[in-house]
C-alpha positions, 0 to 999 in steps of 0.5 A: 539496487532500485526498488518500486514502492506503490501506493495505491488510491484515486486522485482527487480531493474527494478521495483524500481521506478515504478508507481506499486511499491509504496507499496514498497516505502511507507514501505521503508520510514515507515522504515526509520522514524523508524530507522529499516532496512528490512531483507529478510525472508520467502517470503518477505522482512520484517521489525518489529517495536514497535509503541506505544505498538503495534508491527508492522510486514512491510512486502514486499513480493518477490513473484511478485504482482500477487502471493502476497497473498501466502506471505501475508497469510503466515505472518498472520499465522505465527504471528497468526495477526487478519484480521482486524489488515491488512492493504494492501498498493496499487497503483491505477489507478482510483484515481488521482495522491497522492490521497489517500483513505483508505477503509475497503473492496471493489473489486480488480478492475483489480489489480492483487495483490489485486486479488490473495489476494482475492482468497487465502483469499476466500473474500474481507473484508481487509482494503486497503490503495489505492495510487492514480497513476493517469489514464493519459495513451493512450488506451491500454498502461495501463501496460507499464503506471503502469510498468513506473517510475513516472515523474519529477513533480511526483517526487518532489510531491510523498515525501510528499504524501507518508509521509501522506500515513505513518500517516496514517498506523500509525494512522490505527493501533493506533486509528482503521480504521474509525477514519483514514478514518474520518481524512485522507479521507475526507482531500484527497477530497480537493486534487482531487478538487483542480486539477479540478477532481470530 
């Protein structure tokens, strides 16, 4: 069984750190706890890796966020990887700082990678795993907050959500969506709660 995981962000050293890229980020530690090295392809930067008899294909497209479907579809066709075997890695400013929420389809909400991967798509029925980054930016400085490096205290607290956001593409593929979502859902509920958010 093969599956698609995409994180998305934007290429470029300038982008590295940004609050938009933690698709990236995600994927890179997924790499580097599997001990693979990502070389640059068609479209994306991509790495592959065996995970209990699946075959993994990361993929970190160099197409900037807003044209990420092109680099996703070509993946899909290129190793023929059912719809339901992708998993798109993504920031998202409606959720609290490292909460995280895995869901099977939804809208775009404003985002727009997920929204070019919905028109190259023609739908929106593809697992996401959505990374909150928090909303905590003045009127009309959303772009220059998601564009942003996260701060100090961000920093020290991202390793181990993104470990978390790891077990959870792993337990994706090896177990289906409804049990990561039953394992890992539910256990973010205590981390918005905990900072006072509902």
């Amino acid at each position: 069984m093969k599956y698609l995981i995409v994180g998305l962000g934007n290429i470029g050293d300038e982008y590295k750190n940004t609050r938009h890229n933690i698709g990236f980020k995600i994927l890179d530690t997924f790499a580097e706890v599997s001990n693979i090295v990502f070389a640059e392809q068609r479209y994306g930067s991509v790495a592959e890796c065996r995970l209990k008899g699946q075959t993994l294909i990361l993929l970190k497209p160099s197409t900037f966020m807003n044209l990420s479907g092109n680099a996703l579809r070509y993946w899909l066709q290129k190793e023929n990887i059912a719809l339901e075997n992708l998993l798109v890695l993504v920031d998202d400013l409606a959720l609290p700082f490292g909460t995280l929420r895995l869901k099977g389809n939804g809208s775009d909400a404003g985002h727009n990678g997920l929204k070019n991967i919905q028109e190259i798509l023609g739908h929106n029925n593809y697992a996401r795993l959505r990374f909150g980054i928090g909303s905590n930016f003045s009127r009309g400085r959303q772009i220059d907050y998601v564009l942003g490096e996260w701060t100090a205290e961000e920093c020290e607290k991202l390793p181990e959500r993104i470990d978390v956001a790891v077990e959870m593409v792993k337990t994706f593929c090896l177990a289906g969506i409804q049990t990561a979502m039953n394992l890992y859902n539910n256990a973010n509920r205590g981390l918005r709660s905990e900072r006072g958010q509902v």
